[in-house]
C-alpha angles and dihedrals in degrees: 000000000000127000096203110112103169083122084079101046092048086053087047091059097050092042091050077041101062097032090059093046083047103041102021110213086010089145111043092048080053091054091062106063148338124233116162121175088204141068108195111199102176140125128320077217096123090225086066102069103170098210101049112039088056087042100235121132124227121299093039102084130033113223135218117164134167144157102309097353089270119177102196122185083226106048106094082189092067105033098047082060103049089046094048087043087052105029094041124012088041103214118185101214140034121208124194109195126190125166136227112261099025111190086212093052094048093054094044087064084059150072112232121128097238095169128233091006093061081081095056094041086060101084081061098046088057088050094050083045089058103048098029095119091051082050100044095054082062122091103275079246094058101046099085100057095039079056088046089057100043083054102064084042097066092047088057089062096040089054085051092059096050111105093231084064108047098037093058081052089053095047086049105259133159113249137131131176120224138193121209134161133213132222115211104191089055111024096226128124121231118199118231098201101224102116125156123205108166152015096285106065096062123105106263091235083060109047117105117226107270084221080073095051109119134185085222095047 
């Protein structure tokens, strides 16, 4: 195997090359500034590339991706980047984005002793624990991907209950969570429906004491 990786550089050039003829001064307008509209929370999974299945170029969605697009209350990674992505950078929307087959979401259905990810599958595996009477009334072919979906739901949900969040609600900004899917055999999204825009539609156990809310929280 070699180590050798000046293929991808050279890729690198003619791809900086043709965005620049097509788009003349592209990057150094880039260099000034980001402003996405958008924040992308989906799958670490290398079919599921943020910026080009929805067609948008660099600098017009913020990306976050890991094993399963997991937002865990836990995880520092993932929640200094939804409340950057809120408090400073301002995007409008959040999408959550799963797909269908997930290879996280498949092991997590099952019992194989995979190592130091077993940790992280877990919060799957609880999920699949809690709907999987719903699951199992469905055809065996058709378990994974409706498991795939709940998934994203329930990140969805877990985003909603975070105080960046809400607190931006509760100052008047702009801001919705979506949850899409992703089919791989056929690139397209799907939307799941299941958006939240406001205080309101959080669960009432979740929902922090509008007497917290901060405009430096």
């Amino acid at each position: 195997m070699s180590s050798n990786l000046d293929h991808l550089f050279a890729k690198n050039a003619e791809w900086a090359a043709r965005m620049e003829e097509e788009r003349p001064g592209f990057f150094k307008m880039l260099s000034y500034q980001q402003t996405p509209e958008y924040l992308w929370i989906g799958c670490s999974d290398s079919r599921v590339p943020a910026n080009e299945l929805m067609g948008l170029l660099p600098g017009e969605v913020f990306v976050h991706r890991n094993i399963a697009n997991l937002v865990i209350h836990s995880d520092l990674n993932a929640i200094s980047v939804i409340h950057f992505a809120v408090r400073v950078l301002k995007v409008k929307h959040i999408i959550v984005c799963g797909h269908y087959g997930c290879g996280g979401v498949k092991a997590a259905m099952e019992n194989g002793d995979l190592g130091l990810i077993d940790n992280w599958l877990r919060h799957i595996k609880d999920t699949y624990y809690y709907n999987q009477q719903a699951i199992h009334a469905l055809p065996v072919g058709e378990r994974l991907n409706r498991l795939c979906e709940i998934n994203v739901v329930e990140q969805v949900a877990h985003i909603s209950h975070m105080k960046a969040v809400q607190n931006a609600w509760a100052n008047g900004q702009d801001l919705a969570i979506h949850g899409w899917i992703y089919g791989i055999e056929d690139g397209l999204l799907r939307n799941l429906n299941v958006t939240r825009d406001n205080l309101e539609s959080v669960d009432n156990i979740y929902s922090l004491n509008p007497t917290a809310f901060t405009r430096e929280d």
